[in-house]
DRENTORKOL-3810 file (N, C-alpha, C; in nm, 4 decimals):
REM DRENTORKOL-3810
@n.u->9.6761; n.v->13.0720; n.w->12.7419; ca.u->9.7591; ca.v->13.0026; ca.w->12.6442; c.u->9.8977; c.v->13.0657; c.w->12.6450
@n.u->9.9903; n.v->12.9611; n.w->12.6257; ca.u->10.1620; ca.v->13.0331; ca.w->12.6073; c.u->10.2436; c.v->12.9755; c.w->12.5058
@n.u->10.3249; n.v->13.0701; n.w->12.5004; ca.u->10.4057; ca.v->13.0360; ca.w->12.3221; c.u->10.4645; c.v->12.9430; c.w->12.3831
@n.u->10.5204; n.v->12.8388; n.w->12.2537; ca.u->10.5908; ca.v->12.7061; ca.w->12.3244; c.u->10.7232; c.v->12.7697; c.w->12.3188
@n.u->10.7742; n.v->12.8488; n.w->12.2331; ca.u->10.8829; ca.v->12.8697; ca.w->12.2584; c.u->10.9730; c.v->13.0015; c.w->12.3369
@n.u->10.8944; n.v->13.0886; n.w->12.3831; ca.u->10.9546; ca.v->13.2185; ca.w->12.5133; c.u->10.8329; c.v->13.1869; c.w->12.6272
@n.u->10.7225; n.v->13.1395; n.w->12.5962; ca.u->10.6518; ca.v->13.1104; ca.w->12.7369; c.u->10.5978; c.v->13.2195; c.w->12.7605
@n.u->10.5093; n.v->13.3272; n.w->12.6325; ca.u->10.4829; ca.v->13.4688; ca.w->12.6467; c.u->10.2837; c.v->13.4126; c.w->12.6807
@n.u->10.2329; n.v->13.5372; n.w->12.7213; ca.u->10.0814; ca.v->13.5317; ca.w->12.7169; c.u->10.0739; c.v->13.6008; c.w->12.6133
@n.u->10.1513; n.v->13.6956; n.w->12.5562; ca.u->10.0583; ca.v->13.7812; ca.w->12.4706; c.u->10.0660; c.v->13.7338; c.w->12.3219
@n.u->9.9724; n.v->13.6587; n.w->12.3012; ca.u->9.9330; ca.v->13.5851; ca.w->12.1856; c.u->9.8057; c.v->13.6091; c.w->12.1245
@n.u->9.7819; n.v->13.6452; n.w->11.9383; ca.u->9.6676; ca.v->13.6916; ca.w->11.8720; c.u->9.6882; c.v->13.5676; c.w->11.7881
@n.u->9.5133; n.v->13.5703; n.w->11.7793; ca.u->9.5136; ca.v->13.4824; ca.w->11.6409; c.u->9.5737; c.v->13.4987; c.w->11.5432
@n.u->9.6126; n.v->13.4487; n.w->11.4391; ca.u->9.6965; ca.v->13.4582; ca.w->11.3014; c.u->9.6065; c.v->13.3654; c.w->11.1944
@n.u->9.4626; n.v->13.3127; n.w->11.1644; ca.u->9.4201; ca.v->13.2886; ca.w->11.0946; c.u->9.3795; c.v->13.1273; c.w->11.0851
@n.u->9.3429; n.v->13.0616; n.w->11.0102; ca.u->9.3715; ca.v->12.9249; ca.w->11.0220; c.u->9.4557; c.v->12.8515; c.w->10.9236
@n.u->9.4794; n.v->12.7339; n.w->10.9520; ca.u->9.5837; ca.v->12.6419; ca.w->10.9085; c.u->9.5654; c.v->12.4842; c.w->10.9434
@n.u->9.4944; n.v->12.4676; n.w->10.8312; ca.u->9.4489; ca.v->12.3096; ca.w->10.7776; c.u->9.3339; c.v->12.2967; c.w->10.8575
@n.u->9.2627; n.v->12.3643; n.w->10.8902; ca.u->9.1095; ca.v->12.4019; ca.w->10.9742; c.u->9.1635; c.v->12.4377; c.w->11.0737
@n.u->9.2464; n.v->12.4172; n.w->11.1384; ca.u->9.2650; ca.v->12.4461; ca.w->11.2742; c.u->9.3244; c.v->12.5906; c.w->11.3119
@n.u->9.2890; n.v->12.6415; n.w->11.3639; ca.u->9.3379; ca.v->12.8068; ca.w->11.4666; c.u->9.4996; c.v->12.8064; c.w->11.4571
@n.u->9.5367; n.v->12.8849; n.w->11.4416; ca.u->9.6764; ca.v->12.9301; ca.w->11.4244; c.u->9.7178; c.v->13.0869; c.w->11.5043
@n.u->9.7844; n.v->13.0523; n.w->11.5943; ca.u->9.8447; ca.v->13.1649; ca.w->11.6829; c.u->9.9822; c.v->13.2329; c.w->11.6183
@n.u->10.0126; n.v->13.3286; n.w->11.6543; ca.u->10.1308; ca.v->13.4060; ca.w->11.6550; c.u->10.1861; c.v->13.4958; c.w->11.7658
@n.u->10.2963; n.v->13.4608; n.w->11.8063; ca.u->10.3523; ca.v->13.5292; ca.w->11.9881; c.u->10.3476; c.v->13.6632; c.w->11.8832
@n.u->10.3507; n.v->13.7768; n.w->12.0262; ca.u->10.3461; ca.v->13.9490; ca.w->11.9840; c.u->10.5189; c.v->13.9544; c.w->12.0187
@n.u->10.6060; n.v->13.8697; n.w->12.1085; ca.u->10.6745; ca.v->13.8839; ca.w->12.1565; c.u->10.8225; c.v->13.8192; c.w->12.0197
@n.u->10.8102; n.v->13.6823; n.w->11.9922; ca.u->10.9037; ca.v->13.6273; ca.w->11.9642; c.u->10.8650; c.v->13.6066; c.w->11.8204
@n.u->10.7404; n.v->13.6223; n.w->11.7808; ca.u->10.7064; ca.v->13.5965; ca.w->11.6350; c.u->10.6595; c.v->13.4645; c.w->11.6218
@n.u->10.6852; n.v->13.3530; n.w->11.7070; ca.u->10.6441; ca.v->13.1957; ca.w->11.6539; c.u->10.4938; c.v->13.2131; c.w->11.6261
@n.u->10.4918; n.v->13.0881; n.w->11.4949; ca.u->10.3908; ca.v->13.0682; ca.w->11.4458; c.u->10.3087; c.v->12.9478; c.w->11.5275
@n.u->10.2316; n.v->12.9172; n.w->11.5657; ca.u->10.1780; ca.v->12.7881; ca.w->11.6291; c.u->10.0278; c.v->12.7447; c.w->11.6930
@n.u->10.0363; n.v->12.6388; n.w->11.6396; ca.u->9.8522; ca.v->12.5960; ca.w->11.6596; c.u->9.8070; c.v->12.5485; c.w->11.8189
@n.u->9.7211; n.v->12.5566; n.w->11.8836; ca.u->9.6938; ca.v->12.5177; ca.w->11.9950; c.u->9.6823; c.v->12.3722; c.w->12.0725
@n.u->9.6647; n.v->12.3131; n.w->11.9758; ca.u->9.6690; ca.v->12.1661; ca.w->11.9737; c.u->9.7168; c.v->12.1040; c.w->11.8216
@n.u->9.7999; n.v->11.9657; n.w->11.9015; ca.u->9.8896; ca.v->11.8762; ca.w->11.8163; c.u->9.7933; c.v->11.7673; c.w->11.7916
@n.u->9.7414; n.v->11.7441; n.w->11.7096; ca.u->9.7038; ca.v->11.5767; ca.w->11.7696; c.u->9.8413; c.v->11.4739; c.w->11.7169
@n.u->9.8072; n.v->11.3486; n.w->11.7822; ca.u->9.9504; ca.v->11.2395; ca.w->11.7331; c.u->9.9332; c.v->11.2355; c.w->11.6288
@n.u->10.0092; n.v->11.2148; n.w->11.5162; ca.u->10.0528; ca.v->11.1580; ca.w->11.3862; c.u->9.9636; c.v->11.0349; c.w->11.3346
@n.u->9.8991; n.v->11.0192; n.w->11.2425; ca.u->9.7754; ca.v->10.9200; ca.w->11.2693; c.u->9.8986; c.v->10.7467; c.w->11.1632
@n.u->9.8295; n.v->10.6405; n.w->11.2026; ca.u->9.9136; ca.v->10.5384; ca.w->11.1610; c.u->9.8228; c.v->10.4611; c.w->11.1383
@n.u->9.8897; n.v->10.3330; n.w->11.0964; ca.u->9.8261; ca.v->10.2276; ca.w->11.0990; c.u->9.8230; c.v->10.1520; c.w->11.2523
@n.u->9.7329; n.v->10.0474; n.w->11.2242; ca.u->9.7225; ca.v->9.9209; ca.w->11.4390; c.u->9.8616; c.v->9.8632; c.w->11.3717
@n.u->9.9147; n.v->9.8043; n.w->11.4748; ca.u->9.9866; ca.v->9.7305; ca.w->11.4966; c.u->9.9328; c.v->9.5898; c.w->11.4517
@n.u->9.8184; n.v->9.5631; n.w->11.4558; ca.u->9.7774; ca.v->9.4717; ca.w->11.3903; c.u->9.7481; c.v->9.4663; c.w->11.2151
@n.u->9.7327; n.v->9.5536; n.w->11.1959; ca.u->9.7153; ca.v->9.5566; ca.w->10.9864; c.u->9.8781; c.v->9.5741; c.w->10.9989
@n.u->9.9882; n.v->9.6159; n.w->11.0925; ca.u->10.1076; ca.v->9.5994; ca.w->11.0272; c.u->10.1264; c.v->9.4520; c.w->11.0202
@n.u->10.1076; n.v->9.3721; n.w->11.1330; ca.u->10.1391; ca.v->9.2302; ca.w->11.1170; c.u->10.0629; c.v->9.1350; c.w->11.0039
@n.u->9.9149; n.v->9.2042; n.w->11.0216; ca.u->9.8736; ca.v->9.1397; ca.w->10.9019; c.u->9.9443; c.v->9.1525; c.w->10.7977
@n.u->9.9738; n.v->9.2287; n.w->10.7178; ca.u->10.0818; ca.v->9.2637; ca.w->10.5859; c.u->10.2004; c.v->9.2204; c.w->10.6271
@n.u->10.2649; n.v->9.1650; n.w->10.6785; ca.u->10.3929; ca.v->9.1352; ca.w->10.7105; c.u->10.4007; c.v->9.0237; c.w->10.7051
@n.u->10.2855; n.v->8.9474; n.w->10.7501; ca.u->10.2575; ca.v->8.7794; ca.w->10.7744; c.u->10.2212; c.v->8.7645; c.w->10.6419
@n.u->10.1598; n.v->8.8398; n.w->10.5606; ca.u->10.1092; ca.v->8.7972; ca.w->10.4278; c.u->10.2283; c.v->8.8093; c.w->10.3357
@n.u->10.3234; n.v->8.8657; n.w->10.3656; ca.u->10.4606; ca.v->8.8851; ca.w->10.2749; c.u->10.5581; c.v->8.7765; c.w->10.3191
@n.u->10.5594; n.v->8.7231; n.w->10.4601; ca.u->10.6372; ca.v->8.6246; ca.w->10.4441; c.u->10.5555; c.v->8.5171; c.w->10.3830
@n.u->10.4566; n.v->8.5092; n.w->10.3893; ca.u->10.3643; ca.v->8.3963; ca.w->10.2963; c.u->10.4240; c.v->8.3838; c.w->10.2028
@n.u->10.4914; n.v->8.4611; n.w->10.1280; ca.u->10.5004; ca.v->8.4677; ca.w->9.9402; c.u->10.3957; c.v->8.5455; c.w->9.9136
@n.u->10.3100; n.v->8.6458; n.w->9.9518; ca.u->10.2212; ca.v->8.7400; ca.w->9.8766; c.u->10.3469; c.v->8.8277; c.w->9.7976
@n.u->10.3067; n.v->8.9031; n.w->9.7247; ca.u->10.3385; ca.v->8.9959; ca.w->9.6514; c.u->10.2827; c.v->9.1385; c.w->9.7311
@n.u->10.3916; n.v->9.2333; n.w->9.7329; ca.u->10.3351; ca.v->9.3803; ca.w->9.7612; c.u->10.1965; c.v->9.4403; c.w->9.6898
@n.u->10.2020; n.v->9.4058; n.w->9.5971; ca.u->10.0216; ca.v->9.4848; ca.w->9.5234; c.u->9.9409; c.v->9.3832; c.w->9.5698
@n.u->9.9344; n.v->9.2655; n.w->9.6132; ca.u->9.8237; ca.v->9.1367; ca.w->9.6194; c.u->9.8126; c.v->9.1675; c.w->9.7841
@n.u->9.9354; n.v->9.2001; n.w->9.8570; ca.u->9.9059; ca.v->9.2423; ca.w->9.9664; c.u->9.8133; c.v->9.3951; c.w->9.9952
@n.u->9.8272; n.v->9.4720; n.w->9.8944; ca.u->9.7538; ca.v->9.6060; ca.w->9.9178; c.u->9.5764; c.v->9.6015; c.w->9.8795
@n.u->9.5889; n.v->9.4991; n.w->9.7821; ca.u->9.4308; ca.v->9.4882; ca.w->9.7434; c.u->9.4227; c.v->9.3965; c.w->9.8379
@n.u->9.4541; n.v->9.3291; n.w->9.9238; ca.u->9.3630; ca.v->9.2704; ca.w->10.0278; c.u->9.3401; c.v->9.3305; c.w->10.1555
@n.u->9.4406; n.v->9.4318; n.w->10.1559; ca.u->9.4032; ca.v->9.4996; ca.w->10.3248; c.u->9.4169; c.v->9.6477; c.w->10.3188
@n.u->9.4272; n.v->9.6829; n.w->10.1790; ca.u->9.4109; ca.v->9.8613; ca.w->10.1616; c.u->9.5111; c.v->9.9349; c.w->10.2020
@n.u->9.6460; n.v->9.8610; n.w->10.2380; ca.u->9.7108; ca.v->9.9899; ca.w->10.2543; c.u->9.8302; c.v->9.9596; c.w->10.1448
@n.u->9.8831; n.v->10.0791; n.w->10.1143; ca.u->9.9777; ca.v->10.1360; ca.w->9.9814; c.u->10.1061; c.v->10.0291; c.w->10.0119
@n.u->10.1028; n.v->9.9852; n.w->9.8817; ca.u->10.2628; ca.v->9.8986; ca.w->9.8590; c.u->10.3908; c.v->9.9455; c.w->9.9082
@n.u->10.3664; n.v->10.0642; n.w->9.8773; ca.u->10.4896; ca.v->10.1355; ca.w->9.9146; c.u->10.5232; c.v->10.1708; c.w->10.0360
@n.u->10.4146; n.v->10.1796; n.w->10.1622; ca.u->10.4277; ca.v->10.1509; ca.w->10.2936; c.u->10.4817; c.v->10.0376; c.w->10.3249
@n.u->10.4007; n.v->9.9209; n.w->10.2693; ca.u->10.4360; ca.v->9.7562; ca.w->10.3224; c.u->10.5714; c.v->9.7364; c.w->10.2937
@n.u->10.6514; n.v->9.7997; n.w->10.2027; ca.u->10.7788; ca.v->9.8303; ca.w->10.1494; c.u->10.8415; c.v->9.8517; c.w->10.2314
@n.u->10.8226; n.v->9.9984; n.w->10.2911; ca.u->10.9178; ca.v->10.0661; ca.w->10.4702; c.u->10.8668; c.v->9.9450; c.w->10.5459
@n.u->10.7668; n.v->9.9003; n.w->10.5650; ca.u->10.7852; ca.v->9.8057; ca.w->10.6994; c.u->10.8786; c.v->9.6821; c.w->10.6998
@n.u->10.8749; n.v->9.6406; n.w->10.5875; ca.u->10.9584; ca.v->9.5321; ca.w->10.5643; c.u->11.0893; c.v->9.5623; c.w->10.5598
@n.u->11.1719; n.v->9.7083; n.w->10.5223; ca.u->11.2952; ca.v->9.7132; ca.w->10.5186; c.u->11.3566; c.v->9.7455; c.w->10.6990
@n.u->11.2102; n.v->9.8258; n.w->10.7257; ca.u->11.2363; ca.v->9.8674; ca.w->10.8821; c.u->11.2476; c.v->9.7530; c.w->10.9728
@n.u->11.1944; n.v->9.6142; n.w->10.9137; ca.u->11.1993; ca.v->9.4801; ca.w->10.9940; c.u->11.3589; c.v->9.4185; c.w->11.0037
@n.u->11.3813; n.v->9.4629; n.w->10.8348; ca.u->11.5022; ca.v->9.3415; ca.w->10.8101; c.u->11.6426; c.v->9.4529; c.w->10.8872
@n.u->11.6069; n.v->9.5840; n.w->10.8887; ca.u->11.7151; ca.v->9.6442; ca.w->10.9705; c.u->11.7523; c.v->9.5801; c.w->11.1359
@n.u->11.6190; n.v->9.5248; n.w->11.1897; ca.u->11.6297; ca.v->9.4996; ca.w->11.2763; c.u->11.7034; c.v->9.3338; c.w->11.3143
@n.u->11.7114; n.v->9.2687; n.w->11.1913; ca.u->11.7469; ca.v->9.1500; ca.w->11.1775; c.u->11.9059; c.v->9.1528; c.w->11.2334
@n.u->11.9343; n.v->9.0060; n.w->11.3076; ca.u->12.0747; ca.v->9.0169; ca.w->11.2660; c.u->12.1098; c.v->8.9561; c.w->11.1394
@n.u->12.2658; n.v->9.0070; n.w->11.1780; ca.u->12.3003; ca.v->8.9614; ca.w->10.9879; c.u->12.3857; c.v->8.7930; c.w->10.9866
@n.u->12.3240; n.v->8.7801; n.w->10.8863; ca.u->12.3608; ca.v->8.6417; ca.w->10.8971; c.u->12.4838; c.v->8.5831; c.w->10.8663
@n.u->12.5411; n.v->8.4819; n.w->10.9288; ca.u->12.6633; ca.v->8.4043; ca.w->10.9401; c.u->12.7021; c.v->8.4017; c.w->10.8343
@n.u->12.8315; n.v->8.4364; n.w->10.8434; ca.u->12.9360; ca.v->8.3526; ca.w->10.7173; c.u->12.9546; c.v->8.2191; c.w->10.6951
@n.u->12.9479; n.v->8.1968; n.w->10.5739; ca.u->12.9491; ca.v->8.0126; ca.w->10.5819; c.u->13.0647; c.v->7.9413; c.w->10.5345
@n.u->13.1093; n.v->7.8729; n.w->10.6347; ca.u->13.2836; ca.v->7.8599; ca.w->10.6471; c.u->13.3034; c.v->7.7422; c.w->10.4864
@n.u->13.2376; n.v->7.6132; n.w->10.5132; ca.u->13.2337; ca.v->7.5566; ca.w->10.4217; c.u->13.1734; c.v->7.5454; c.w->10.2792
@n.u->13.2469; n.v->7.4726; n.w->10.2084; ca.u->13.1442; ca.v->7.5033; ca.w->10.0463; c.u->13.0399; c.v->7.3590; c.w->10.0529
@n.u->12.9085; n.v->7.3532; n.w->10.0448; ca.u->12.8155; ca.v->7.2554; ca.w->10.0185; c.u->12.8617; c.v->7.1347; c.w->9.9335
@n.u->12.8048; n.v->7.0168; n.w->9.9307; ca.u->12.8693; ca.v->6.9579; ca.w->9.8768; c.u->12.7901; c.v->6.8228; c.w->9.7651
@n.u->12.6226; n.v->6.8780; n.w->9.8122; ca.u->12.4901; ca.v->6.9029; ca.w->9.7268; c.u->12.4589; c.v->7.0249; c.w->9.6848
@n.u->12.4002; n.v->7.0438; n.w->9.5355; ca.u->12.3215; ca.v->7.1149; ca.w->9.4894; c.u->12.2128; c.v->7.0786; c.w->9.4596
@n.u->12.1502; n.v->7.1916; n.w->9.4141; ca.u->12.0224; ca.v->7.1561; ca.w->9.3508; c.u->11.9673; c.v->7.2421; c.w->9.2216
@n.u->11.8982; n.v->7.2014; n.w->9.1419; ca.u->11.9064; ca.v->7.2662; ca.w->9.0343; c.u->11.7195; c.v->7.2375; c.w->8.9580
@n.u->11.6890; n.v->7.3368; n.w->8.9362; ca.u->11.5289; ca.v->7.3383; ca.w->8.8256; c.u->11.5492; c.v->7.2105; c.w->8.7631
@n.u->11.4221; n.v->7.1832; n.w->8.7293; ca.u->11.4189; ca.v->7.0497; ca.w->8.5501; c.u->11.3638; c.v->7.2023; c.w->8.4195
@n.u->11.4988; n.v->7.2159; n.w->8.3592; ca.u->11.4599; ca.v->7.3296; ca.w->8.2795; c.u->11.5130; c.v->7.2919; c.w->8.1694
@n.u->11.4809; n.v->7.2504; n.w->8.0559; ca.u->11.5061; ca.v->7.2129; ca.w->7.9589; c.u->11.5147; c.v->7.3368; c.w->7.8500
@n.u->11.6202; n.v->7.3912; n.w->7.7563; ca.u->11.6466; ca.v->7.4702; ca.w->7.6424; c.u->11.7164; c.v->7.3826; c.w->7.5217
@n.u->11.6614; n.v->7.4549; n.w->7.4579; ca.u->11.7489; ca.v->7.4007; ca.w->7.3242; c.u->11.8398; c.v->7.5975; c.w->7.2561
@n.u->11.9484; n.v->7.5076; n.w->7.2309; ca.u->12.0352; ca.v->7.6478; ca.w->7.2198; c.u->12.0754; c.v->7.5757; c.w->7.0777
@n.u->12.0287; n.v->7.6708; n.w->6.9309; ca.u->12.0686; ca.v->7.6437; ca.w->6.8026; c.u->12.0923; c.v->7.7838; c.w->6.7756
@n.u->12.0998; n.v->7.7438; n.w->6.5925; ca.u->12.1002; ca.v->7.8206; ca.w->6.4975; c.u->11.9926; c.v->7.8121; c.w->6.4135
@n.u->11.9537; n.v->7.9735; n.w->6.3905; ca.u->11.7870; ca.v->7.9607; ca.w->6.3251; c.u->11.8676; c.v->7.9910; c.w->6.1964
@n.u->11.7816; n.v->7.8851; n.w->6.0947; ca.u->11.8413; ca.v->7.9241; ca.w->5.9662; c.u->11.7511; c.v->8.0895; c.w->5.9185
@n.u->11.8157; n.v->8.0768; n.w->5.8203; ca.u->11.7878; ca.v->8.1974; ca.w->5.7789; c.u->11.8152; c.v->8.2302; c.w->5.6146
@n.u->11.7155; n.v->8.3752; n.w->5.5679; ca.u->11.6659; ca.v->8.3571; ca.w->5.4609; c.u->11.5990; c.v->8.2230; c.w->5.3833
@n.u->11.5104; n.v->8.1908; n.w->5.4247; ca.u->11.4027; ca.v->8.0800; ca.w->5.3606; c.u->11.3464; c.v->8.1360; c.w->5.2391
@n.u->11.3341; n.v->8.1122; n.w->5.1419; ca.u->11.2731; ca.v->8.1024; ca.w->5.0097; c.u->11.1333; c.v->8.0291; c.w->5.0339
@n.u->11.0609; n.v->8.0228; n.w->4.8951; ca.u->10.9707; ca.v->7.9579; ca.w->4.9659; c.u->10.9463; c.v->7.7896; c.w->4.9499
@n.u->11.0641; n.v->7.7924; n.w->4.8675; ca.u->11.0885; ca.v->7.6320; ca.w->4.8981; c.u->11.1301; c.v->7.5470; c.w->5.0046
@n.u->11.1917; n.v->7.6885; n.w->5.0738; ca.u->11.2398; ca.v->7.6367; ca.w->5.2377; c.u->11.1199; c.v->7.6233; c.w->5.3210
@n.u->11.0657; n.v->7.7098; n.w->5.2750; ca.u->10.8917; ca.v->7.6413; ca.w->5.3975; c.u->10.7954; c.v->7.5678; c.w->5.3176
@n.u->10.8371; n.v->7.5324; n.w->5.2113; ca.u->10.7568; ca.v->7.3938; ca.w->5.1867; c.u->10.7616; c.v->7.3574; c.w->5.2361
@n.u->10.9876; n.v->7.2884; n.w->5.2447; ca.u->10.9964; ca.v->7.2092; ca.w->5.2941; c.u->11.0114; c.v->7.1330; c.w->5.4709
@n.u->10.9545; n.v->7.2675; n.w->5.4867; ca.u->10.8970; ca.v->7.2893; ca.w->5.6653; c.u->10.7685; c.v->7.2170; c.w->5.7090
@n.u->10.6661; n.v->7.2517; n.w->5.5711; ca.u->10.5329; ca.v->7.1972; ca.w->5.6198; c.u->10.5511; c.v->7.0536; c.w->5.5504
END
């Protein structure tokens, strides 16, 4: 075995670290384990699944209770997508349709101080 960083042999154990064996060079001092494994992730496929379910119109939590992984991941993937987007055109002209809800309000004045002759004359 050799330190990754002077390329020494003379290396002692130093204990463990997260179960795994932990070395220390006699030479340069580095601390270091014998094996890396890769960084563990999600498939490429549960990313698309969640991604396809968000352009659906899912919601981030409706997407996590259906395929188990944290909102707040599906979050980075989606911002890490739209980085990749180009950005979209300027739009030279102004439209010349709109469109608008059927949303009906009524905007008054609530009376105020009622007696209780005023809600008699309510009911």
């Amino acid at each position: 075995m050799h330190c990754p960083h002077c390329e020494s042999t003379e290396i002692r154990k130093n204990g463990k670290r997260r179960g795994k064996q932990n070395h220390v060079c006699t030479n340069c001092g580095r601390q270091f384990i014998d094996t890396y494994s890769p960084p563990k992730g999600y498939p490429d496929e549960k990313k698309l699944e969640c991604l396809n379910a968000y352009v659906n119109g899912a919601g981030f939590r409706a997407i996590e209770r259906q395929t188990g992984v944290h909102h707040t991941t599906i979050i980075n993937w989606v911002k890490q997508i739209g980085e990749k987007l180009p950005q979209a055109p300027t739009i030279d002209k102004i439209p010349t349709v709109g469109e608008m809800d059927e949303l009906e309000t009524f905007v008054g004045k609530k009376k105020q101080n009622l007696d209780m002759d005023g809600i008699r004359s309510l009911l």
